[in-house]
ROPAFI-21378 format. One record per atom (N, C-alpha, C): residue number from 0; residue in one letter; x, y, z. Coordinates in steps of 0.2 Angstrom, whole numbers, plus 5000, padded with zeros to 4 digits. Layout:
<sites>
(site NUM; A; (X; Y; Z)),
...
</sites>
This chain:
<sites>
(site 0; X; (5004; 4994; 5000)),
(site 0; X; (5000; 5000; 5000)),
(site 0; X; (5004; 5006; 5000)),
(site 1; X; (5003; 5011; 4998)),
(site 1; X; (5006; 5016; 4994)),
(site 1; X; (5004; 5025; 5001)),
(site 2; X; (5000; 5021; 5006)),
(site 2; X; (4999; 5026; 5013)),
(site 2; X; (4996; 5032; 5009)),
(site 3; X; (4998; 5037; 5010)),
(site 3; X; (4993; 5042; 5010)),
(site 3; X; (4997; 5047; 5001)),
(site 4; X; (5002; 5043; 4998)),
(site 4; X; (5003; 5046; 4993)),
(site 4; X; (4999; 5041; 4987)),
(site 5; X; (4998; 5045; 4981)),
(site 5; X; (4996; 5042; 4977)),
(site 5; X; (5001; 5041; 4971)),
(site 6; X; (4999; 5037; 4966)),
(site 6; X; (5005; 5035; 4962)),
(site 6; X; (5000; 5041; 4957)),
(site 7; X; (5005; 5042; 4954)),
(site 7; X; (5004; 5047; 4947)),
(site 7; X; (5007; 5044; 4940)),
(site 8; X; (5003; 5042; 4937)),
(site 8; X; (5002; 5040; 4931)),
(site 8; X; (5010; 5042; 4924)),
(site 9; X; (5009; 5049; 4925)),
(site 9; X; (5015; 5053; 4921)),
(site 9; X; (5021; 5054; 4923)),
(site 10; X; (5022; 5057; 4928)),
(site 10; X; (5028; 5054; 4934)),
(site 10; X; (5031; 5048; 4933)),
(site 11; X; (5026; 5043; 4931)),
(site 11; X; (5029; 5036; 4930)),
(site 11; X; (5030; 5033; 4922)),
(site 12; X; (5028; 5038; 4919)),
(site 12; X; (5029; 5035; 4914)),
(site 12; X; (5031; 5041; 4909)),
(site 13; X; (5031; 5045; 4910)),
(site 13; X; (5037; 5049; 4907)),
(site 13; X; (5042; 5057; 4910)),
(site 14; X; (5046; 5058; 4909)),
(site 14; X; (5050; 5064; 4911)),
(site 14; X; (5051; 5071; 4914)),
(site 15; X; (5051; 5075; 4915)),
(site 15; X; (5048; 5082; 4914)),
(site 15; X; (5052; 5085; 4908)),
(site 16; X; (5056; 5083; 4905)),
(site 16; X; (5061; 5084; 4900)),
(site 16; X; (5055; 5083; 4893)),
(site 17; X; (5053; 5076; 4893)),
(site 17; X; (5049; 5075; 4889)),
(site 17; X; (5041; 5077; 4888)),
(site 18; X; (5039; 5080; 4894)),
(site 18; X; (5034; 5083; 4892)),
(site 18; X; (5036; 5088; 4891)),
(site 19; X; (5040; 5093; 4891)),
(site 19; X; (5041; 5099; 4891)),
(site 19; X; (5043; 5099; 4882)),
(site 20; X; (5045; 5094; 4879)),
(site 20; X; (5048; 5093; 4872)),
(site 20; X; (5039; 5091; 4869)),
(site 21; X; (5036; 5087; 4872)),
(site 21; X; (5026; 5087; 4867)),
(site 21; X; (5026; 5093; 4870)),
(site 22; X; (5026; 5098; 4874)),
(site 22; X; (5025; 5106; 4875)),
(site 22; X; (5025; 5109; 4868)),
(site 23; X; (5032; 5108; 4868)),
(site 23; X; (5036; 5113; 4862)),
(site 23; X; (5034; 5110; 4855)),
(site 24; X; (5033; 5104; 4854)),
(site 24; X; (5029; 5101; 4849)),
(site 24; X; (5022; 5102; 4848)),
(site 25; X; (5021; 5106; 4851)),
(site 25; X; (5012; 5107; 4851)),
(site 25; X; (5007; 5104; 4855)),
(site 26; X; (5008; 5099; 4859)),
(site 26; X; (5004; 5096; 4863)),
(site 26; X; (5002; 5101; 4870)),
(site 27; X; (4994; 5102; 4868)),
(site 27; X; (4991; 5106; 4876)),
(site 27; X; (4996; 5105; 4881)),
(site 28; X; (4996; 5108; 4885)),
(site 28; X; (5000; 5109; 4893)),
(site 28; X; (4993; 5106; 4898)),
(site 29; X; (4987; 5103; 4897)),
(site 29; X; (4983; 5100; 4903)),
(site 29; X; (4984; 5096; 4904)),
(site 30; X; (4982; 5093; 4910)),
(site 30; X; (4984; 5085; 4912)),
(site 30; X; (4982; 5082; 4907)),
(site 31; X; (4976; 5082; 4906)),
(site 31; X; (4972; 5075; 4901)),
(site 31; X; (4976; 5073; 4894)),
(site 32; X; (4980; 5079; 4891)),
(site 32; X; (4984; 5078; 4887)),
(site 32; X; (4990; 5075; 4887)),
(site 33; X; (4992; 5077; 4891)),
(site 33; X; (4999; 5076; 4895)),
(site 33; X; (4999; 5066; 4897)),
(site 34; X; (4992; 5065; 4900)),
(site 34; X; (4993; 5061; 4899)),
(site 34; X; (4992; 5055; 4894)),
(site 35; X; (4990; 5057; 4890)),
(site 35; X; (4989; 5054; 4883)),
(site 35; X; (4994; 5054; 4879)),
(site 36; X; (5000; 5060; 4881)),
(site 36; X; (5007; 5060; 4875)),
(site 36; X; (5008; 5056; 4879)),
(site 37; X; (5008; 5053; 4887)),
(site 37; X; (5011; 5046; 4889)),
(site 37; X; (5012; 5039; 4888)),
(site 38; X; (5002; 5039; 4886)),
(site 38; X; (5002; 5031; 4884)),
(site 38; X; (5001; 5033; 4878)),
(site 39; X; (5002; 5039; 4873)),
(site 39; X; (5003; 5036; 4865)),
(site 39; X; (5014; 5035; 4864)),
(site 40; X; (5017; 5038; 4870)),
(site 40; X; (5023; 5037; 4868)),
(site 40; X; (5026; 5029; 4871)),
(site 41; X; (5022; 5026; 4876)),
(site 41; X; (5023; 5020; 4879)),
(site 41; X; (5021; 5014; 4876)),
(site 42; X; (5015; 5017; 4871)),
(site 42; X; (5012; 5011; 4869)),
(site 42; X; (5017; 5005; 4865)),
(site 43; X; (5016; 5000; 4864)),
(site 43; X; (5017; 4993; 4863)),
(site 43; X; (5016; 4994; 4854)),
(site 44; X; (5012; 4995; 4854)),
(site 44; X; (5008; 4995; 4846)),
(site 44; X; (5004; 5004; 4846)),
(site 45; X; (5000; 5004; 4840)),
(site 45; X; (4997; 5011; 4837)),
(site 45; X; (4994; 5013; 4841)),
(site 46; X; (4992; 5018; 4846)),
(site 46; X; (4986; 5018; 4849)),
(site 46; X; (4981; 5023; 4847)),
(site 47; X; (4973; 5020; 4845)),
(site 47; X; (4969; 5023; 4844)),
(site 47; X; (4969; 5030; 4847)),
(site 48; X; (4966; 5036; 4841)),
(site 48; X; (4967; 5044; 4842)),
(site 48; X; (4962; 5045; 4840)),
(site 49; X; (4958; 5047; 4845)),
(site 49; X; (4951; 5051; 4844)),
(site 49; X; (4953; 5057; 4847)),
(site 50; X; (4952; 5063; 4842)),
(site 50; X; (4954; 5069; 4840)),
(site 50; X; (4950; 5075; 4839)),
(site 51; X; (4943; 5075; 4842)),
(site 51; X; (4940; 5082; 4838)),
(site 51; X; (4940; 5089; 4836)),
(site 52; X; (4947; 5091; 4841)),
(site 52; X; (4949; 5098; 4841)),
(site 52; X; (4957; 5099; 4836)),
(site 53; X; (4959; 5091; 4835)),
(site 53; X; (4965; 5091; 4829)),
(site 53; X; (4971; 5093; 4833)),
(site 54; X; (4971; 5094; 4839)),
(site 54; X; (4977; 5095; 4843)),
(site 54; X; (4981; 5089; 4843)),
(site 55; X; (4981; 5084; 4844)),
(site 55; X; (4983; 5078; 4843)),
(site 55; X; (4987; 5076; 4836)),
(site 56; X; (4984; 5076; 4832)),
(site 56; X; (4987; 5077; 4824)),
(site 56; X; (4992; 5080; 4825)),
(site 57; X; (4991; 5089; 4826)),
(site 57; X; (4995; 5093; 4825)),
(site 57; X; (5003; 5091; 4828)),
(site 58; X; (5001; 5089; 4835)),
(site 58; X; (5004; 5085; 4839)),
(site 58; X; (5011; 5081; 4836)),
(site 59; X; (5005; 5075; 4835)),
(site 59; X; (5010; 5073; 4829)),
(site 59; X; (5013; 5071; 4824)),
(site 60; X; (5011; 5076; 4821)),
(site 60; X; (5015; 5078; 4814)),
(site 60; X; (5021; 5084; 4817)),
(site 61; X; (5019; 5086; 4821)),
(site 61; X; (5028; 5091; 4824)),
(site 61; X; (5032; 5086; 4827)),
(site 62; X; (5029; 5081; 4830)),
(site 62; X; (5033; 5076; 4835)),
(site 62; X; (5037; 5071; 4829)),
(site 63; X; (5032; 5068; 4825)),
(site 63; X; (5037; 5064; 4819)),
(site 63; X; (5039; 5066; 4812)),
(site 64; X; (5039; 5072; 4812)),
(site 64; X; (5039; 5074; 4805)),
(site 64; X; (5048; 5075; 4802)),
(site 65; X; (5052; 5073; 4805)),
(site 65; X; (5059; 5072; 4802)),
(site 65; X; (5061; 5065; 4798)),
(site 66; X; (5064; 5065; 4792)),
(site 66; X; (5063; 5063; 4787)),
(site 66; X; (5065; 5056; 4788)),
(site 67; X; (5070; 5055; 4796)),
(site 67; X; (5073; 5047; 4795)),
(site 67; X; (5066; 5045; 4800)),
(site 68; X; (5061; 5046; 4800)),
(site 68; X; (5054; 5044; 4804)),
(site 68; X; (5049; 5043; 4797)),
(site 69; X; (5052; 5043; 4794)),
(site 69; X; (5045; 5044; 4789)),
(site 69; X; (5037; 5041; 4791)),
(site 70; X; (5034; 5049; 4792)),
(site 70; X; (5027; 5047; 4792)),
(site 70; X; (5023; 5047; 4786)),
(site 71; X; (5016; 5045; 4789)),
(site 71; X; (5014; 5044; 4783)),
(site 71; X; (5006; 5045; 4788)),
(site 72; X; (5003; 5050; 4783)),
(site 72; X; (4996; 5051; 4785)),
(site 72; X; (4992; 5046; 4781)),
(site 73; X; (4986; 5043; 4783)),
(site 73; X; (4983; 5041; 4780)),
(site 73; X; (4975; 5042; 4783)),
(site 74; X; (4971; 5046; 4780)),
(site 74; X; (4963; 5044; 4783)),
(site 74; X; (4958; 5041; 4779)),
(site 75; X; (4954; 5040; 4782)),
(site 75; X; (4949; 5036; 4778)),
(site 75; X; (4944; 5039; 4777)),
(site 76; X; (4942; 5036; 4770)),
(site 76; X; (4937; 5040; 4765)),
(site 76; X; (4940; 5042; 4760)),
</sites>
């Protein structure tokens, strides 16, 4: 048991270095953000991006947009 402190999700699972580098890549400053740049950067595989403000997109098109990353947008329709 962890007593009276709680575990925190983004402390544990990424840096302050690194959020502060999704910061400067475009990623909101809110927690709810913050912690979504955590589990799309810890993921195993893709993680499903439900986006309706397109901050996430923008997100990541600043985050992998260097040429030895080659992205690739693909939407459907």
């Amino acid at each position: 048991m962890l007593g009276d402190a709680e575990a925190d999700p983004v402390k544990i699972l990424a840096t302050s270095a690194a959020v502060a580098q999704w910061n400067a890549d475009r990623l909101p400053s809110d927690q709810v953000s913050t912690e979504n740049g955590c589990i799309v950067n810890t993921s195993a595989r893709w993680p499903l991006i439900i986006d309706p403000q397109l901050q996430g997109i923008a997100w990541l098109r600043n985050k992998e947009s260097g040429e030895e990353r080659n992205l690739q947008i693909v939407r459907l329709g």
